[in-house]
N, C-alpha and C positions, 0 to 999 in steps of 0.2 A: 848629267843624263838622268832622266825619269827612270824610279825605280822599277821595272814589271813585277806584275800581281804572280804568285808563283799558284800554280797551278799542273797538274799531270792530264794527263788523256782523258781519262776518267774522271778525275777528281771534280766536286765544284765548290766556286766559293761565292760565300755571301759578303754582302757591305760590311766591311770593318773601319774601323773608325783612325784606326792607322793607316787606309787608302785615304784619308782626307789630305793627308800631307805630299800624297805623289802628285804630281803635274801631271795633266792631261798629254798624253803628247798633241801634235799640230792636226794630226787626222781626226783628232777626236774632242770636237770643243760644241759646250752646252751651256746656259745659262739664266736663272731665273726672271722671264723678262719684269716682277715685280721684288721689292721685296718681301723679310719673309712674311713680317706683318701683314703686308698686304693683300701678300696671295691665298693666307690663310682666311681673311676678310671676305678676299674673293671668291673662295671655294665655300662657305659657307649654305649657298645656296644648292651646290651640288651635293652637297650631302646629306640634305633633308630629303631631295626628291632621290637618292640612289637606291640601289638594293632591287631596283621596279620589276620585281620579275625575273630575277637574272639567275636566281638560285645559289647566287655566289654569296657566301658568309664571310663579308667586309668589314672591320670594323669601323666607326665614326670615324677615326683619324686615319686611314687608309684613305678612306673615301675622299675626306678633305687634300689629303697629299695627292691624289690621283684628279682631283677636277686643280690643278694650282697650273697655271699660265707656265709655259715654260719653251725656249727657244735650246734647238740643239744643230749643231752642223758634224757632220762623219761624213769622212771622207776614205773611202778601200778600210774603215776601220776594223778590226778582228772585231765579229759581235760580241762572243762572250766579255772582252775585255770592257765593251762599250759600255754594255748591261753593269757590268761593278763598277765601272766609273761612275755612271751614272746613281747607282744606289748608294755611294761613294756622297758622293754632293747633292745630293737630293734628303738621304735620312731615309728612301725610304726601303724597307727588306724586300729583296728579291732572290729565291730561291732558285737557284738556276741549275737543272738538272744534269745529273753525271753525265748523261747520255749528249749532251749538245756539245756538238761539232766546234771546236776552238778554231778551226782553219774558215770558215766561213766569215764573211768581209760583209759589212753594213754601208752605204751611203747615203747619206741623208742632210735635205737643206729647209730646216723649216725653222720660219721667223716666228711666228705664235702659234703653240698647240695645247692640249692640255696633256699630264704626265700619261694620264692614259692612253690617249692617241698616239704617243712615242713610243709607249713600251707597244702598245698594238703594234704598230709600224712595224720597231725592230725586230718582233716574235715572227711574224708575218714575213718579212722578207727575208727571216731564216728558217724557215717552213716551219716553226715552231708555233704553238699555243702559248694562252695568258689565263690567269685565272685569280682569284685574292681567294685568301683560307685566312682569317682574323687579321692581324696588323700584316702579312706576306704577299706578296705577288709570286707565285710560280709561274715558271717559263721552262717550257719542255716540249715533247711530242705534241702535235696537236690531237692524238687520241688521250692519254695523258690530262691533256690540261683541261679538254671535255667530261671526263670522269671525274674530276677533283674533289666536285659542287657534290656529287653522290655519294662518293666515298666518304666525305665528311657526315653527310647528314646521315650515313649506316651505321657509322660508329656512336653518334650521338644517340641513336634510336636507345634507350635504356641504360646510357651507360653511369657509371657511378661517379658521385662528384668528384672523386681522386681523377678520374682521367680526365673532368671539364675542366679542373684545377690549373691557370694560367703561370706560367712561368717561364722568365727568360731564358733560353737552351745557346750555349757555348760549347765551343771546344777548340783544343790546342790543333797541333798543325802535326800533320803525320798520325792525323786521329783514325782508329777504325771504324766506320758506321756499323757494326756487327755490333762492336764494343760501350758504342754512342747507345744506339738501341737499350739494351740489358739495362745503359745507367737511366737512361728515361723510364723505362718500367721500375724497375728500382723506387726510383725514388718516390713513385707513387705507394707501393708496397706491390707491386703485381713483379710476375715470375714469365718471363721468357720461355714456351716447351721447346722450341725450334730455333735458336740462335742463329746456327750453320745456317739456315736458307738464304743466309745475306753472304753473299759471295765475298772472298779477302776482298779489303779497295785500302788505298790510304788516301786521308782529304787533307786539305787543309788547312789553316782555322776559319772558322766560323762563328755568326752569332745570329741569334734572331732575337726582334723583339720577345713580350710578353704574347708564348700564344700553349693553347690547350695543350696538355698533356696527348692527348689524341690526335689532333693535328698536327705534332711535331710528329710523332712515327707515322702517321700516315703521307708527309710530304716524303720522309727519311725510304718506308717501302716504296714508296710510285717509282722511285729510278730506276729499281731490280723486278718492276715488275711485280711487287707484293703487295698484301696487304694486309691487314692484321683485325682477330677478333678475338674476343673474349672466350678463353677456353672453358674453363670453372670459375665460375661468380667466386663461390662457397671457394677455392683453392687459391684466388687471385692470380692465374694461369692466362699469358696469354699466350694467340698460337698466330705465326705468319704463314698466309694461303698463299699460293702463284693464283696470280689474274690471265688465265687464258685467254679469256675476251675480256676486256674491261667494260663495265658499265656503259650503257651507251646514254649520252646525253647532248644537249645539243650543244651546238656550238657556241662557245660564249666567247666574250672581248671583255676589255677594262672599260672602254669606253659607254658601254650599255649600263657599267655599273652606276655612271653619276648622268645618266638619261640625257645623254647630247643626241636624243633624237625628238625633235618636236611632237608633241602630242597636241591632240585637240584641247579646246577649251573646258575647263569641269572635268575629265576627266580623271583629275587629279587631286589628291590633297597635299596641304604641303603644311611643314612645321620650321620655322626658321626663326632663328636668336640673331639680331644685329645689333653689335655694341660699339658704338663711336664710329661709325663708317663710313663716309664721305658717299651721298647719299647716289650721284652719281657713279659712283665706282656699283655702286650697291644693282640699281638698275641696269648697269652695261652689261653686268654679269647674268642679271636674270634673263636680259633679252636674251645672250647669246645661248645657254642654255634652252630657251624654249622657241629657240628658232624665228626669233621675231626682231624688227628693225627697234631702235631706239628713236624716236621722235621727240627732242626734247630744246628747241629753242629759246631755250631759257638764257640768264646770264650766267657766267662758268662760276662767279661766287656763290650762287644758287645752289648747285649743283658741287659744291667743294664742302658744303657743311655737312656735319657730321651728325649722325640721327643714330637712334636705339629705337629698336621695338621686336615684336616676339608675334609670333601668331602658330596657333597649333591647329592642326587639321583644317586649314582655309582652304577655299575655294582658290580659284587663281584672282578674279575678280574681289575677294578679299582682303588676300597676299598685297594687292597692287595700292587697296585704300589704305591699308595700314602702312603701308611705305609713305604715301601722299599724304596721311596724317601727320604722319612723326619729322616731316622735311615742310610740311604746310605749301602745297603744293597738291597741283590736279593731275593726281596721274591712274590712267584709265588705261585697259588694254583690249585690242581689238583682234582678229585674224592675223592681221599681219603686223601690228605694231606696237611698241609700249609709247603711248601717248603724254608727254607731262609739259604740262602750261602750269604759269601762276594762276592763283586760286582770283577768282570773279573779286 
């Protein structure tokens, strides 16, 4: 019998690398439709164009994780459970707040999506928000998950390089977030004034990638409703506020992060590194991202070779020569479609 992920009412937990070993059970089955080489190939294109706007602080490899092909079926499955399985076999951190409902069920049957448009889904159909803060996905309240983007970029306003200072944040099982706290300011050299305002809880274990010293306590406050600011620069004090109203900001998705909504031509610049990528894989991926058909009758050996090239702030129409370059091929893009013929 599959082990369950142990968790309390309150409690939450993030991907641990000891959920790799449990089996999914039958309700709940997902699956990378690439491998991982490939999908990482494949996303490369999403996360040159991400970030557009979205006010969300993603890092490169977030982004990359979050544009990767990816097939999942859930069936009555518990969400919260779905959410760590899925960060489970995927690698990627999702922070899933105390506050979300354990009894609430997910169904879901989709053959090709991208990670974002799943975890969208799931947040969504448990009346939950999404949001990326550095290598993290949070998933919580959807006022919550709309404040995230602001509350990060408050604490950054000045703050001193001990709290941009990135590092991996773990903890045992039966851990107190009151306690977890204190050891985050710690370790920077700063002093907790108000400990107490983080209510008793026991969690239990957790880990998160590399992320700011700031954004760790500010994902740790949003559950209880807190937030945290610098008390005395000069004393290294900090102090946790109550969010009576939170920030209002607008609504954001995972999906907006790696720009799966077509834009006009030129609009855009784009920066992209491709090393060894099967030139056709390379194109499928750009159409599908910019909302355009693939037009390419070529022979599939053509389209199987493997090209390198780089281009920094191109036009789209530049993006597309330099593809056609590096494969020796005509590929041209129009309104509706990426066009590639052998070269005259």
């Amino acid at each position: 019998m599959a082990r369950c992920p142990e968790f309390n009412q309150d409690g939450e937990r993030l991907n641990q690398k000891a959920d790799a070993a449990i089996k999914a059970p039958d309700s709940m089955r997902f699956c990378l439709t690439t491998s991982r080489a490939r999908r990482y190939a494949a996303a490369f294109f999403c996360a040159a164009v991400a970030g557009i706007a979205c006010g969300q602080d993603a890092s490169e490899k977030l982004l990359l994780d979050l544009a990767a092909p990816i097939s999942a079926q859930w069936r009555n499955a518990p969400g919260r459970q779905a959410l760590e399985r899925l960060a489970a076999e995927t690698e990627v951190a999702i922070w899933i707040d105390r506050r979300v409902d354990v009894r609430k069920e997910l169904t879901l049957d989709a053959s090709s999506t991208t990670m974002a448009a799943l975890i969208d889904y799931a947040a969504s159909s448990l009346d939950l928000g999404a949001a990326a803060i550095g290598e993290v996905v949070y998933v919580g309240p959807k006022d919550a998950a709309a404040a995230l983007p602001t509350l990060a970029a408050q604490w950054r306003r000045g703050a001193s390089s001990a709290l941009r200072k990135r590092a991996p944040l773990r903890w045992p099982r039966l851990s107190e977030p009151r306690k977890l706290a204190e050891a985050i300011a710690s370790s920077t050299g700063y002093r907790i004034e108000n400990p107490a305002a983080i209510p008793h809880d026991l969690w239990p274990a957790g880990e998160t990638p590399p992320l700011a010293v700031g954004d760790q306590l500010t994902l740790l406050c949003l559950g209880f409703d807190l937030k945290w600011t610098v008390a005395d620069k000069a004393k290294k004090t900090i102090r946790f506020e109550s969010i009576a109203n939170l920030p209002t900001g607008e609504s954001v998705t995972l999906s907006a992060l790696i720009g799966s909504t077509p834009a006009p031509l030129g609009e855009k610049r784009y920066t992209l590194r491709i090393v060894e990528q099967p030139i056709g894989l390379v194109l499928q991926q750009l159409a599908k991202q910019i909302g355009r058909e693939l037009d390419a009758p070529v022979e599939i050996s053509t389209l199987d070779q493997r090209v390198s090239f780089v281009v920094q702030k191109a036009t789209l129409e530049e993006l597309f020569e330099a593809a056609g370059k590096a494969a020796k091929l005509d590929v041209s893009v129009t309104s509706s479609a990426i066009v590639v013929r052998p070269l005259p």
